[in-house]
C-alpha positions in Angstrom: 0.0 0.0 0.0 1.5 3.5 -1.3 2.8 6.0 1.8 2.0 9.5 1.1 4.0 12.5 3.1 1.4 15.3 3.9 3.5 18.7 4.5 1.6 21.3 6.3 2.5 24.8 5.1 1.3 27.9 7.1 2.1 31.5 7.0 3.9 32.2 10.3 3.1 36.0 9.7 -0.5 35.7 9.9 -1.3 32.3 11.9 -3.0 33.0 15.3 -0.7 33.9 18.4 0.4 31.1 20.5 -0.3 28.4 17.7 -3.6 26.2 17.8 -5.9 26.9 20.6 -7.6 24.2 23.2 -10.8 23.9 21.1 -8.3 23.1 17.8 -6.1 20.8 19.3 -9.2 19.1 20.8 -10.4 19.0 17.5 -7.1 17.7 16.1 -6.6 15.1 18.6 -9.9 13.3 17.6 -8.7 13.3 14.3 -5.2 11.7 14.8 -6.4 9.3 17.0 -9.3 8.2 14.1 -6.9 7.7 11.4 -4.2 6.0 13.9 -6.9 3.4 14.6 -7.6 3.0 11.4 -4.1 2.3 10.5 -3.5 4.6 8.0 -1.2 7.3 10.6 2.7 6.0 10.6 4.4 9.1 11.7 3.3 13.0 12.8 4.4 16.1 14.1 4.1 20.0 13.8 7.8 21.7 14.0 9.0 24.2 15.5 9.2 28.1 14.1 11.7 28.8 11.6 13.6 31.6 14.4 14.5 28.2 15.8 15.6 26.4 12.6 18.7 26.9 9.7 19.1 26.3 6.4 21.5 24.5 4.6 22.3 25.8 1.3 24.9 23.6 -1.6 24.7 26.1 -4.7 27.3 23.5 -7.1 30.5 25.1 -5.4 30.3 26.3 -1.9 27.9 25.8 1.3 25.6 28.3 3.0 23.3 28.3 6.4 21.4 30.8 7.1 20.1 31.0 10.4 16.1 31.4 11.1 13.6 33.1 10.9 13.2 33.4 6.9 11.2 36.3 6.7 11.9 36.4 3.3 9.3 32.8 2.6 5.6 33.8 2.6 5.1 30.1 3.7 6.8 27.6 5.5 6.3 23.8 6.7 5.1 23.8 10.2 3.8 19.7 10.3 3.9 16.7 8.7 2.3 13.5 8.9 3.3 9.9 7.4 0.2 8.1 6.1 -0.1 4.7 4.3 -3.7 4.6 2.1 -5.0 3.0 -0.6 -4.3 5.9 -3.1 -3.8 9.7 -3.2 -8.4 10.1 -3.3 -8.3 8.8 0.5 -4.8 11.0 1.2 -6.5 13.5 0.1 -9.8 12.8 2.2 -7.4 12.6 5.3 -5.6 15.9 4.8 -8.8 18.1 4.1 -10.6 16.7 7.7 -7.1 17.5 9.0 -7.1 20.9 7.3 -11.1 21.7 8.6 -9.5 21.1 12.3 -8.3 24.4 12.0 -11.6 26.7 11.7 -11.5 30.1 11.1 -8.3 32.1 11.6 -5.9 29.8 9.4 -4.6 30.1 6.5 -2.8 26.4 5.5 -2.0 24.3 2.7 -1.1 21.3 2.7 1.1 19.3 0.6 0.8 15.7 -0.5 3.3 13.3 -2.2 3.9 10.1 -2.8 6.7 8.6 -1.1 8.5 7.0 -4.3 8.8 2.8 -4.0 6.3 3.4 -1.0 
């Protein structure tokens, strides 16, 4: 059965203060523990902010980090999850509930891909 990789990508300029609320991560919860009993949830977590992160740059000659936040990247991957399903209709079905956890006050996008020879 195919694994897909579901990269959550937020706007850490406008998402609310503080991250999800109770009600959200009530919400969420739920979720994660419905599609971790039905066997389709390998591996998840959110990250943290990019003022805590680096990046790691090979441009062909010479390497670059550049230390966090990037203020300069409208949007940036603050999750991901690790799901084996059937095909990319039910990864699909799994990221939008995960997406409507959210409610009003988000702007996200998630990201799904195949993992190749998953």
């Amino acid at each position: 059965m195919p694994r897909y990789m579901s990269l959550i990508r937020i706007d850490e300029n406008t998402a609310p203060a503080g991250g999800p609320g109770p009600e959200v991560m009530e919400r969420m919860g739920k979720l994660l523990d419905e599609i971790t009993k039905a066997g389709v949830m390998l591996d998840t977590a959110g990250l943290a902010p990019t003022a805590q992160g680096a990046r790691v740059h090979w441009d062909g000659r010479q390497l670059s980090v550049t230390d966090g936040p990037f203020t300069e990247t409208k949007e940036v991957v603050g999750g991901y999850a690790i799901m084996q399903c059937k095909d990319m209709a039910e990864a699909q079905e799994w990221a939008s509930r995960f997406l409507r956890t959210h409610g009003e006050g988000w702007n996200i996008t998630c990201e799904l891909r195949e993992i190749d020879g998953g």
